[in-house]
N, C-alpha and C positions, 0 to 999 in steps of 0.2 A: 624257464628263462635263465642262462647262467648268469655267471656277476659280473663277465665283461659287457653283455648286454643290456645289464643292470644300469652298470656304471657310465656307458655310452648313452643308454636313453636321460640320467641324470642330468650329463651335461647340458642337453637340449635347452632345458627350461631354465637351468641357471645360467646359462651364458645369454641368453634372450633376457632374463630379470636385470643381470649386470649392465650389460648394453643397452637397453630402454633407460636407466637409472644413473648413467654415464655423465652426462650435459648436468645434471643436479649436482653429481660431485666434485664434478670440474672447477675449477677457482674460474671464478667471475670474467678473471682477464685473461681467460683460454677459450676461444667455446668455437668446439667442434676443432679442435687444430687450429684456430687462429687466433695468432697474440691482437689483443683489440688495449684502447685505455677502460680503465678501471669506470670511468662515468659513462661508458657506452654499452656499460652492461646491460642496460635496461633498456637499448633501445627495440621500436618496433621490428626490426626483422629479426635480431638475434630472439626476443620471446616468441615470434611466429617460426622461427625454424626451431627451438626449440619443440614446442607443443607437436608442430607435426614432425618431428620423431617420434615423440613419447608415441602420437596416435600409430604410425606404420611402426617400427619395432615391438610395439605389443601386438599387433596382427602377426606380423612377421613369427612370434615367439606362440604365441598361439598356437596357430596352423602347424609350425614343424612339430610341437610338442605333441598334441592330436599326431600327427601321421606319425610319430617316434612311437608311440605306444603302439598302433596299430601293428607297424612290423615287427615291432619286439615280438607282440605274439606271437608269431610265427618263429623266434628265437633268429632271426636274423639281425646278427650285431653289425652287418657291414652297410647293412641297408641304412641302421640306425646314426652312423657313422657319415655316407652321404647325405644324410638330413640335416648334421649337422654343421657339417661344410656347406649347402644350399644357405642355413641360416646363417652362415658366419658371412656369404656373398650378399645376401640380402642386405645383412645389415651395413655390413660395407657401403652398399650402394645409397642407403640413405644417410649414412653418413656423411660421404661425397658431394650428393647432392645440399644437404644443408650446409655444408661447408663452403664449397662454390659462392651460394648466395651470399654467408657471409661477407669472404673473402673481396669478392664484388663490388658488394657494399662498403665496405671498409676504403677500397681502394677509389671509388669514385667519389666517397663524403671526404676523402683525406682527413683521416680520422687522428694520423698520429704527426700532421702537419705542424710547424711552431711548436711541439710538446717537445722536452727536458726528457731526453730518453738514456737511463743510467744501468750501468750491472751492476749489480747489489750481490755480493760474496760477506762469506761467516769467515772472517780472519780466525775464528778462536778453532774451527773445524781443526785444522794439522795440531795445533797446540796441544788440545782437548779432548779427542776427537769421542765419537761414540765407542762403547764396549760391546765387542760382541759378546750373548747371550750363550755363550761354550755349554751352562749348566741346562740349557734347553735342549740336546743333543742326546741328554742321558737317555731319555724313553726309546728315540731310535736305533740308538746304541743296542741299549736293553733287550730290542725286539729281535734285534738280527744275533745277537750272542744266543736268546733263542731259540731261533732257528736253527744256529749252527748245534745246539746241543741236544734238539731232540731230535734231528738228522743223526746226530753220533751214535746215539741212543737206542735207535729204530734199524739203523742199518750199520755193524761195526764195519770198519775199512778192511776190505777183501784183500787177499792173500795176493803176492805180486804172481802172474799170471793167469790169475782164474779167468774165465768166459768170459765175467760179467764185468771186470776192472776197468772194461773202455765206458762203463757207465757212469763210473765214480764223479766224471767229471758232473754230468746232467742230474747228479742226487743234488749235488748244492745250487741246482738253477734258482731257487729262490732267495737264497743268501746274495748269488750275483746280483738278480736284480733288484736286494735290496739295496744294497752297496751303490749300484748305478743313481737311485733316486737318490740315496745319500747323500754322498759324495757331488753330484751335479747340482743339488738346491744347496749346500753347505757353501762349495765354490763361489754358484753367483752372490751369492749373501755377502759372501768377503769381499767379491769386488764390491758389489753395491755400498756398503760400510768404507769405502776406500772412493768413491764417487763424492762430488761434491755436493753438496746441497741444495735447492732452488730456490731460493730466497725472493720473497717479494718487495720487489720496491716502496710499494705502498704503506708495510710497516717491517722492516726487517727483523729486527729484535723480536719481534711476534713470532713471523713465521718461520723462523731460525728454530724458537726453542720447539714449534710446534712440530717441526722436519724430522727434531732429535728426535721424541715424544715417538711419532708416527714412525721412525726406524725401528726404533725399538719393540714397540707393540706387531708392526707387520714381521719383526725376524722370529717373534718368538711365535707367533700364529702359523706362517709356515712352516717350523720346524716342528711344532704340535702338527700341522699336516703330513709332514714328513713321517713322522712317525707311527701317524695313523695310517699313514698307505703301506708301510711297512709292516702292520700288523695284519691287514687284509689279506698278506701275499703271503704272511703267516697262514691265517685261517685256510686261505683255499687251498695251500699247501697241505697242510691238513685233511680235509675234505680229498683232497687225492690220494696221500698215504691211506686213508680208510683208519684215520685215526680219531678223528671226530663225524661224528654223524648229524646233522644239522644243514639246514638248508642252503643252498648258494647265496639267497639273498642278504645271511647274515655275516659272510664274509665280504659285502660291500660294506656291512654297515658304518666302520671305521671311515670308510673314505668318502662317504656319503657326509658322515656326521663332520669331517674335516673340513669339505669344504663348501660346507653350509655357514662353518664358522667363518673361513675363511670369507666369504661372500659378508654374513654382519658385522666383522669387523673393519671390511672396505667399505662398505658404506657409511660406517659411523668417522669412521676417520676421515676420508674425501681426500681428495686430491693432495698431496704432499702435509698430509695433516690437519688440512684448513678445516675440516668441521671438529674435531678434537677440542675441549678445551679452553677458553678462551682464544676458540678460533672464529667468534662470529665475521660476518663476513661482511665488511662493510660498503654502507652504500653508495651510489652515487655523489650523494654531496661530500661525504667524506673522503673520498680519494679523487677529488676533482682538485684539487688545488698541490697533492702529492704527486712524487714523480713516479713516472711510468717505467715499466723493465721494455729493454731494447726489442727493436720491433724485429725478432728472429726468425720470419715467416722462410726466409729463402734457404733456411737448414732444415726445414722440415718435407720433406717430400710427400706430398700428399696431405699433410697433415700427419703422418703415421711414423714416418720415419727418419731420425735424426740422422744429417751426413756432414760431418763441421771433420776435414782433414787438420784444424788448425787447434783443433781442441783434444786436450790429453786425454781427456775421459771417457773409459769403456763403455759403459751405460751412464743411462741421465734418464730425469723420472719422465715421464709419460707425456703427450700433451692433451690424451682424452682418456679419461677414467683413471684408475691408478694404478699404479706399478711404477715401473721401469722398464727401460729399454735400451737396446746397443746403439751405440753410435758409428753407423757403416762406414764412415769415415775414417774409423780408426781400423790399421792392422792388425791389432791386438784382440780388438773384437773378433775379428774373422777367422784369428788364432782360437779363440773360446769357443765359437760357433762349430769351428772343425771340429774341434775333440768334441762337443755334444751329440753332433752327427755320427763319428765316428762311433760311440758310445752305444748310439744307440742304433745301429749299424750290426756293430755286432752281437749286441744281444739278438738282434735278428737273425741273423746267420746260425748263432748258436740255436736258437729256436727250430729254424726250418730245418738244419741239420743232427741236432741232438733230441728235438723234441722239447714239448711243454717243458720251458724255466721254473 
């Protein structure tokens, strides 16, 4: 089994763990893509559409995981690949469906009817704003310097005309594609730090400082991920100079072990910080008498995707599970999205025509 097969069958099962565990770390007054108030957390459909997700998405993650292994055996990584697109539609579709019902419900109870509906913004953000974590950068740094030196090491720079100088370019294919992961998770980081915060109505001050807290913790986990995937591309680089002798599967085990992390540290955190901390999450009696954040259902498309032409900001956090995400409405976004494509574009190109990066 080689390590992209490795690394393709991992996804399977943690993108199904993630997704089944999504609705738990959602802030109360998100659930499934729809803004609801804070005292309707607890009503009967939103905990019956809950549960059955949990029940079909762990079916769902089950099943493709069982047939991800089966075909790996056979070392077919593309096979393993469409299993995990099947499970990324599946889960989609129950997503959708609990949503719907939500949404439904929402809209026939008139749920945010007579309610005090406010946007709540961190003034102190532009003042004050978060530090990025620059000294997080060093291990990726570190990794790809290197690379670049026992490339140097291994193979000195050919004499101008020799045979083999149209290769020179394909000796640093790993260096490229570290640079690529670099460079693109470093980027969206600085917008994200440059985005504004999601602040909840319900106590702002709270989930202010918990948003900061939650930046910070998620920039420097993915940039620990970062640098783990850059050290893999080290290893199997390795493993093909015939420099190391050691199995494929231990040149996933960096990016395995990344984003493992990365998966318990989303879940600990939860939705823009809310389980962090003095992030309990309060219950219905308690934010029944506070104001609610505006009812913004008609900028989410789907529930998935934010599209507000009227709004500066590149990306904004997530409305089901965590992250971030762009906002299509902006051109700027569509600017970022190009160069990631393009990016990755051409490392393609270089691939099919120069051969393994």
């Amino acid at each position: 089994m080689t390590p992209a097969t490795l690394i393709a069958v991992l996804y399977v099962p943690m993108t199904g763990v993630l997704i089944c565990l999504s609705p738990a770390i959602s802030r109360p007054t998100l659930q499934f893509g729809v803004r609801i108030p804070g005292d309707r957390a607890a009503m009967p459909v939103v905990r019956d559409e809950r549960r059955t997700f949990y029940r079909r998405t762990a079916a769902v993650a089950s099943c493709c995981t069982i047939a991800a292994l089966l075909v790996a055996r056979r070392g077919s990584t593309w096979a393993v690949q469409v299993i995990l697109v099947a499970e990324l539609l599946a889960d989609l579709g129950c997503f959708g469906l609990a949503r719907n019902k939500i949404a439904a419900a929402k809209q026939a109870g008139g749920w945010f009817a007579g309610r005090r509906q406010v946007v709540t913004a961190d003034t102190s953000w532009r003042t004050s704003p978060a530090r990025f974590p620059v000294r997080w950068l060093t291990p990726a740094v570190a990794v790809i310097a290197a690379t670049v030196l026992i490339e140097v090491l291994r193979h000195p720079s050919l004499p101008p005309g020799h045979p083999a100088a149209r290769s020179s370019f394909t000796r640093y294919g790993p260096v490229i594609g570290q640079l690529y992961v670099t460079v693109l998770w470093t980027g969206l980081l600085l917008i994200i730090y440059r985005s504004r915060p999601d602040v909840d109505a319900a106590d702002p001050a709270l989930s202010a400082r918990q948003y900061r807290r939650f930046l910070v913790v998620m920039a420097r986990t993915m940039l620990t991920l970062v640098a783990l995937i850059d050290l893999s591309v080290l290893l199997s680089a390795l493993r093909r100079w015939q420099i190391g002798h050691f199995p494929g599967a231990v040149a996933v085990l960096p990016v395995a072990a990344g984003l493992v992390i990365l998966s318990v540290v989303t879940v600990r955190a939860g939705q823009g910080g809310s389980r962090l901390s003095g992030g309990r999450r309060p219950g219905p009696a308690a934010v029944a008498d506070r104001d609610d954040d505006r009812d913004d259902d008609r900028f989410w498309k789907a529930g998935l995707f934010y599209v507000n032409r009227d709004d500066p900001a590149i990306m904004v956090g997530r409305r089901f599970g965590v992250g971030w995400t762009f906002n299509f409405g902006n051109r700027l976004a569509w600017l970022v999205l190009g160069v990631i494509a393009g990016g990755l574009a051409g490392l393609l190109i270089l691939h099919a025509v120069l051969g393994p990066l």
